[in-house]
N, C-alpha and C positions, 0 to 999 in steps of 0.2 A: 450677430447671427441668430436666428429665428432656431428653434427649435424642429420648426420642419424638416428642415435639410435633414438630421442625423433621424427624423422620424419618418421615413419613408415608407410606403405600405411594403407588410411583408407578399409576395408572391407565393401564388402554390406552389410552387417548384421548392419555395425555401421552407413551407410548413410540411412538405416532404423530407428533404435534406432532415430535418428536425426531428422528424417524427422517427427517419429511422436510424439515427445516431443514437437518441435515448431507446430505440429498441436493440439497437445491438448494444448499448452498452449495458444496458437493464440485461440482456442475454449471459454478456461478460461476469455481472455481479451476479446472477443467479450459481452459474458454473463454479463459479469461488463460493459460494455461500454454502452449495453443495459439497463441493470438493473439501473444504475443512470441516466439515460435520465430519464428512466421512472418515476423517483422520484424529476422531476426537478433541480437534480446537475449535474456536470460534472464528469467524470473521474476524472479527477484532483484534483476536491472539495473533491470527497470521498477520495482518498488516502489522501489528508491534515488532513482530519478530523480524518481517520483511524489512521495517524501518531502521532498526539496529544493524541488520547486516547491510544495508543498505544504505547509511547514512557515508554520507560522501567524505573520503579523506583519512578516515579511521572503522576500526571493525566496534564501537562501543558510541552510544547517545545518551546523553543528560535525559532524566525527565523533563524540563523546560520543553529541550527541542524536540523531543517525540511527540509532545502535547501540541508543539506545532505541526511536525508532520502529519500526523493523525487528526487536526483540525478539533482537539477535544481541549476541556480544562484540565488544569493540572491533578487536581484531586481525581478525576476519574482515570489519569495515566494510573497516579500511585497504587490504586486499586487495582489495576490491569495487570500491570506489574506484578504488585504481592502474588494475583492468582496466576501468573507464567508463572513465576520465583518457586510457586506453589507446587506446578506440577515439572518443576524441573527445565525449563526452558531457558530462564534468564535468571541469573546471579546480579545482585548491587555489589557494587566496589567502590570507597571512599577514594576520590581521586587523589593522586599523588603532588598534585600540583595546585592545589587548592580543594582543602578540607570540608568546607560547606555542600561542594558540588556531590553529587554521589552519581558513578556511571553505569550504563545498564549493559551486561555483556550476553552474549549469547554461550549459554553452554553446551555441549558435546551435542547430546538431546535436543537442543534448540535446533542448532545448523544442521542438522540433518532431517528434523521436521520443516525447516522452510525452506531449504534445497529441494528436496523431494516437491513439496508443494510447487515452488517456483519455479522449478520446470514444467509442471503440467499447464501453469500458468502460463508460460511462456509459449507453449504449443496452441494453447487457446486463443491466443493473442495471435498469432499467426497464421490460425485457419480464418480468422476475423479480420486480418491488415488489409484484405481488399476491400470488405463491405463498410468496413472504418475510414479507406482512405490512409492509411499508415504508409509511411517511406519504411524502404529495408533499414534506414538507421532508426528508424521509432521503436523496431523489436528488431533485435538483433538473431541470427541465426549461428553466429557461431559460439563456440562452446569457448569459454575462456580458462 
């Protein structure tokens, strides 16, 4: 099979679709970039925090896997970390079930700075689900 076939030209229609997916989401990331300034965190800080309470199955993540949620190296979680740890957001805890691992939790402080946030979040995402193309189960509407 030729390469053509999967290389078709793209259509204006589709450097539309394109053009304004990355502006609404560039829209998206600016509102969050703002929105945790104004709460004295980082971008960064809030997706760590979002990721920990967010990590599927349990309320606590490995640095490993945060470094994969966050698409970053390991060494620059550890540092992310220290400065949550820092200002009070996230606690380490030697896992009880193997020693080597250490888990990252959210404290009191924590959950209520990325609750707060991820709701405003969640309301942004939703004045946006049309111009996104989002299903009602992509952003949820009710309160759990």
């Amino acid at each position: 099979m030729r390469n053509n076939a999967r290389q078709r030209a793209v259509a204006k229609a589709d450097f539309e679709r394109l053009a304004d997916f990355r502006y609404q989401l560039r829209r998206f990331l600016r509102f969050s970039e703002e929105l945790t300034r104004g709460h004295g965190i980082t971008n960064l800080q809030y997706q760590l925090l979002l990721q920990v309470q967010g990590y599927p199955g349990r309320a606590w993540a490995s640095v490993g896997e945060l470094a994969e949620r966050l698409q970053a190296r390991h060494h620059g979680v550890v540092a992310l970390v220290s400065r949550c740890e820092a200002m009070g957001l996230v606690r380490r805890r030697a896992s009880t079930s193997d020693r080597r691992r250490v888990e990252i939790h959210l404290t009191a402080k924590g959950l209520r700075c990325v609750s707060g946030l991820a709701a405003r979040h969640r309301e942004e995402l939703l004045s946006l689900q049309t111009a996104l193309g989002l299903t009602d189960a992509a952003v949820s509407r009710d309160e759990e």
